[in-house]
C-alpha positions in Angstrom: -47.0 23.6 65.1 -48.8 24.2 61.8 -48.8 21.7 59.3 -51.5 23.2 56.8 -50.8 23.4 52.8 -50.1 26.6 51.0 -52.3 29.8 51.5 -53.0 33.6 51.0 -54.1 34.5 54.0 -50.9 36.8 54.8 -51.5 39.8 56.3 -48.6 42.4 57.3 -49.6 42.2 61.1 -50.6 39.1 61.7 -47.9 38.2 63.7 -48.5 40.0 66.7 -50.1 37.7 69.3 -54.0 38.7 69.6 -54.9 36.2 72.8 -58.3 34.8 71.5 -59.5 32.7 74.0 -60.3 29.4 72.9 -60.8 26.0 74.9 -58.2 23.6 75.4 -57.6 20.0 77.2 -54.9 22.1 79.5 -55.6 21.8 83.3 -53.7 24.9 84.7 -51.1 24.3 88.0 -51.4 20.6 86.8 -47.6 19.7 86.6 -46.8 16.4 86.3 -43.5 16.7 87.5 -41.5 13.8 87.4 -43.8 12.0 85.4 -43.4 13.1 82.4 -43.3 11.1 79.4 -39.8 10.0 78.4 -38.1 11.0 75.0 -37.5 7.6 73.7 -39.5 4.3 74.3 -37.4 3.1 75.8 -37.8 5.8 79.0 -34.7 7.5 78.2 -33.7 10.8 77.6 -30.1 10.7 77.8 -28.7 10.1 74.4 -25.5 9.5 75.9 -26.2 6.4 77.8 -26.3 3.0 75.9 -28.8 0.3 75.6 -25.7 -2.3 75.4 -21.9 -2.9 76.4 -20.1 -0.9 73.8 -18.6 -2.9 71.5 -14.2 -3.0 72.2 -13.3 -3.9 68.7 -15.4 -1.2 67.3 -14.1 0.9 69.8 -10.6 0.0 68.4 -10.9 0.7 65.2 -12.6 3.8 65.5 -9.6 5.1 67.8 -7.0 3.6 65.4 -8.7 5.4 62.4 -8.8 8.8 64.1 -5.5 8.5 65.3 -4.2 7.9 61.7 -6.6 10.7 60.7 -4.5 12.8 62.7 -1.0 11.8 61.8 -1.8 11.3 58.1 0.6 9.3 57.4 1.9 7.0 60.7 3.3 3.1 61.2 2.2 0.7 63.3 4.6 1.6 65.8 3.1 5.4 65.5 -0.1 4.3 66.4 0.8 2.1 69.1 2.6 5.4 70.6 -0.6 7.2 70.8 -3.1 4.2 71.5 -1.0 2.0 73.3 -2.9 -0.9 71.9 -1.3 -4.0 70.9 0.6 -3.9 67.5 -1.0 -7.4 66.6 -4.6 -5.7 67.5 -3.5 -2.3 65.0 -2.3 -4.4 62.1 -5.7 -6.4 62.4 -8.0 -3.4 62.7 -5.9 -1.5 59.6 -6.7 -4.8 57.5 -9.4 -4.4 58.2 -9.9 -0.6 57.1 -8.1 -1.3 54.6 -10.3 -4.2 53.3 -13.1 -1.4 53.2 -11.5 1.2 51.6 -10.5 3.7 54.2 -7.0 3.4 55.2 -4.3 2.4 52.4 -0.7 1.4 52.9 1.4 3.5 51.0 5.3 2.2 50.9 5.7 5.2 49.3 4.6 7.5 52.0 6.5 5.8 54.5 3.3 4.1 56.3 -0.6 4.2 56.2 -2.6 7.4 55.5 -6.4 7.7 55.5 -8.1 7.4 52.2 -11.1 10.0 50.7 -13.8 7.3 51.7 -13.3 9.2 55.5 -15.5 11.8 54.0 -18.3 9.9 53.8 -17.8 9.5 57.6 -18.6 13.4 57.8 -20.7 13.8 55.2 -23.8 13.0 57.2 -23.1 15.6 60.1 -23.3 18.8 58.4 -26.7 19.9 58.7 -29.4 18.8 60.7 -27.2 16.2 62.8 -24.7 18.7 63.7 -28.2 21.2 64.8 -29.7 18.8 66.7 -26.1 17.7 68.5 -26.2 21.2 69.7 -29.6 21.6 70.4 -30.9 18.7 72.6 -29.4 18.8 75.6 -31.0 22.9 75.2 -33.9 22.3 73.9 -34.7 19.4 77.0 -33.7 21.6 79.0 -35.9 24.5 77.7 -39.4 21.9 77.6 -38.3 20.7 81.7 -38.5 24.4 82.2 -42.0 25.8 80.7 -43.8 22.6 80.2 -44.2 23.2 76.6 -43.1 20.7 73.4 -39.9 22.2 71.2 -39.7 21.5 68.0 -36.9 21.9 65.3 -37.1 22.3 61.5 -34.2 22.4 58.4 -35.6 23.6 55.0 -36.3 20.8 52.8 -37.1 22.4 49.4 -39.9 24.8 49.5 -41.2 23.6 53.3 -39.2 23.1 56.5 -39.0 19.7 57.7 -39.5 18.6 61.5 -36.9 16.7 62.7 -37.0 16.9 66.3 -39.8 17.2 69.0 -40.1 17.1 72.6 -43.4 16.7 72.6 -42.7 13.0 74.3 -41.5 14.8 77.6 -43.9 17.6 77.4 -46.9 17.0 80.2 -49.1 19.5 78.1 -48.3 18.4 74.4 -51.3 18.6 72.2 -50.3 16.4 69.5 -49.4 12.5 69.1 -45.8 13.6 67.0 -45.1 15.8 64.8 -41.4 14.6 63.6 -41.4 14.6 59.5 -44.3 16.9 59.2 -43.6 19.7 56.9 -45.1 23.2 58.0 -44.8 25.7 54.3 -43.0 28.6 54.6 -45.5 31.1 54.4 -48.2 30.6 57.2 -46.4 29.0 59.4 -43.8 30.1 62.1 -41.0 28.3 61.4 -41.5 28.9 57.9 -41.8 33.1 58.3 -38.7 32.8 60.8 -36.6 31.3 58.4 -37.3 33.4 55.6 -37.3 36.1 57.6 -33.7 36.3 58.7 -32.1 33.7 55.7 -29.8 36.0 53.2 -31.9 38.3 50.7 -30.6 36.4 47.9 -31.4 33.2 49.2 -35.6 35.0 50.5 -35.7 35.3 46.7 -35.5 32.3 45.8 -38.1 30.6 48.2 -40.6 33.1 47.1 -40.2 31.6 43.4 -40.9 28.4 44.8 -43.1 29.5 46.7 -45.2 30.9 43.4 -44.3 28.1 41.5 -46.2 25.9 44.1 -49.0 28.3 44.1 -50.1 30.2 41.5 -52.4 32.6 43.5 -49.6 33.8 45.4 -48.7 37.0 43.5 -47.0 40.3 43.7 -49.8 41.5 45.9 -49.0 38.5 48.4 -45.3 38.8 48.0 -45.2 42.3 49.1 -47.5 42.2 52.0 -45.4 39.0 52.8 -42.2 40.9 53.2 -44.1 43.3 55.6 -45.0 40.7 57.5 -41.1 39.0 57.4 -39.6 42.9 58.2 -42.0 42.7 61.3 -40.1 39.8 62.5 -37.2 40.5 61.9 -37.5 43.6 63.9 -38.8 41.6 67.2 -36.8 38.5 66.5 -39.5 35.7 66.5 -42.5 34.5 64.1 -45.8 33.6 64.7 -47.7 31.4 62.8 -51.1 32.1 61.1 -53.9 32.9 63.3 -56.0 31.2 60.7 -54.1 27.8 61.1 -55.7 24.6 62.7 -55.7 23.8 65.3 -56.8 27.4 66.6 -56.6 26.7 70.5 -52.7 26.7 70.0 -49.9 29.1 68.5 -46.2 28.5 67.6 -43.4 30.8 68.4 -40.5 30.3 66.6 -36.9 31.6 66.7 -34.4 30.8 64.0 -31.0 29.4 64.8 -28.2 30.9 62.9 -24.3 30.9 62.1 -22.9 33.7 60.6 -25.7 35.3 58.1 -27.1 31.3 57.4 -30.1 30.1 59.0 -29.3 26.7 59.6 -33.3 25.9 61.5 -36.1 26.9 63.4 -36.5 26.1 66.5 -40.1 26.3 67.7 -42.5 26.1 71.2 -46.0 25.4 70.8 -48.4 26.3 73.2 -52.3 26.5 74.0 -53.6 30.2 73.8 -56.0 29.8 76.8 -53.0 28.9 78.8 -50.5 31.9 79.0 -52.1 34.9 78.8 -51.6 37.4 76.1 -49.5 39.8 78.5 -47.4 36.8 79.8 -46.1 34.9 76.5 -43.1 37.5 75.7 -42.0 36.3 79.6 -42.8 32.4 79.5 -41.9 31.5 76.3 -40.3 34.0 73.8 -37.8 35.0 76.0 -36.9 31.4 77.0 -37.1 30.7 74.0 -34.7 33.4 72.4 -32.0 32.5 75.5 -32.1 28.5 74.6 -31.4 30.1 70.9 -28.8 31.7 71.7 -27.1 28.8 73.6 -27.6 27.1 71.1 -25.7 29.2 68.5 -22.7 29.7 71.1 -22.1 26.2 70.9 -22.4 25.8 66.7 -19.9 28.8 67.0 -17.4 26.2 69.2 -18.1 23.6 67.1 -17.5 25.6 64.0 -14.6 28.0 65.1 -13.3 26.9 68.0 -11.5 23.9 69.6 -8.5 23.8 67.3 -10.8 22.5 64.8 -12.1 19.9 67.2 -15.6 19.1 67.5 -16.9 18.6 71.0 -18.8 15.3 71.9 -22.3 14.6 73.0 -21.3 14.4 76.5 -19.1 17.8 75.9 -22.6 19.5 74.2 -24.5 18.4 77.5 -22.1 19.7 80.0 -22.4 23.3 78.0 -25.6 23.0 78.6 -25.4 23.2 82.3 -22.5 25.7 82.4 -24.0 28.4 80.1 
């Protein structure tokens, strides 16, 4: 994945994969099967499974807050109808939530009802939590399958920020991490497959900042730019720059999309002397397009479906293996 600064070097076809040979440190039908590196330090890749005992009182006060959440206004006695927990242990917990400003008994509403501090609670999910929810149990899936590290990127101002990598499971990654590196949005993949497919309105605006950030990017650039983003948008994934370093490897990138908004880039990376020119549409953009558009069946769920219900982690995971 390409991490280089701002350039000019854009060129309407220079996303179409030329197969220079270069060398690499990849030893071909070396698969190191099972012992691959794991996707925490820890040697885990499940982010479902603990490190400790879950905490019960936690536990309890999380289940007493969305139950009231739910009722919007309910007594003790309504909670302990739908938790069954002891009324003692409610009346506790809801001091408690009340201490901190999310539940607040209303004698005038007949009860306790939530409080706008639940917002902040959701606040944090929208956006690149709620993508990677959906992603990872895909995008694990996707690197066990052709070897190769994913990576996934959210626009942060005028780059796209990497926020998740499976380089850490990958047996041929090429790089020590590249979480929080920020590939630019013109010579790199995830960059040209977000502004690619992102509204026309929005394409506009990221090619001000774009000029604001470098003043030899010009009308001349701009318009063989959008040559460039038509092309992908007509095959459905970007390339990155030929000219980026390191040369021995490209990045193939797919965006990830709900409705007309781009919400990432998802992204595989993988040495050019290792899947020959004729082969990558097979072994990686295709998988790589399907994983996609797994991905996006489940924001959909999350989004639209489920009577408004989100799905949990362990619901995202069991998708995975049904779609």
């Amino acid at each position: 994945m390409d991490m280089n600064s701002y350039g000019t070097d854009t060129v309407a076809d220079e996303d179409t994969f030329a197969g220079e040979t270069h060398h690499s440190s990849y030893s071909p039908g070396h698969d190191e099967g099972s012992s691959c590196r794991a996707n925490s330090r820890r040697g885990m890749t499940d982010s479902i499974k603990a490190s400790y005992p879950p905490v019960e009182s936690v536990r309890r006060a999380l289940e007493i807050l969305r139950t009231l959440n739910r009722l919007r206004i309910g007594t003790v006695g309504d909670i302990h109808m739908a938790t069954r927990l002891p009324k003692p242990t409610i009346v506790r917990m809801l001091d408690t939530l009340i201490a901190d400003g999310y539940v607040a008994r209303d004698n005038m509403c007949g009860g306790y009802r939530v409080t706008h501090r639940v917002k902040d609670l959701h606040a944090g999910y929208e956006g690149i939590a709620e993508v990677i929810e959906a992603s990872r149990p895909f995008a694990i899936e996707l690197t066990n399958s052709i070897k190769w590290p994913v990576g996934i990127g959210m626009l942060d101002g005028d780059a796209i920020a990497v926020h998740f990598w499976t380089g850490t499971i990958s047996p041929w990654v090429h790089a020590n991490t590249l979480l929080h590196n920020r590939p630019n949005l013109v010579t790199s993949a995830m960059g040209r497959a977000y502004m690619a497919f992102c509204p026309e309105e929005e394409r506009q605006l990221l090619f001000q900042r774009i000029r604001e950030k470098n003043s030899s990017f010009g009308t001349d650039q701009e318009t063989q730019h959008r040559a460039l983003l038509a092309n992908v948008r007509k095959k459905g994934y970007a390339l990155r720059s030929p000219r980026t370093e390191p040369r021995r490897n490209t990045t193939v990138a797919v965006p990830i999309r709900y409705r007309d908004t781009v919400l990432a880039s998802m992204t595989v990376s993988f040495f050019i002397s290792a899947v020959p020119p004729n082969d990558v549409d097979e072994r990686v953009i295709q998988p790589l397009k399907e994983t996609v558009a797994k991905i996006e069946s489940v924001i959909r769920f999350m989004r639209d479906g489920g009577s408004g219900m989100l799905p949990s982690s362990r619901d995202v995971s069991r998708m995975a293996l049904a779609i």
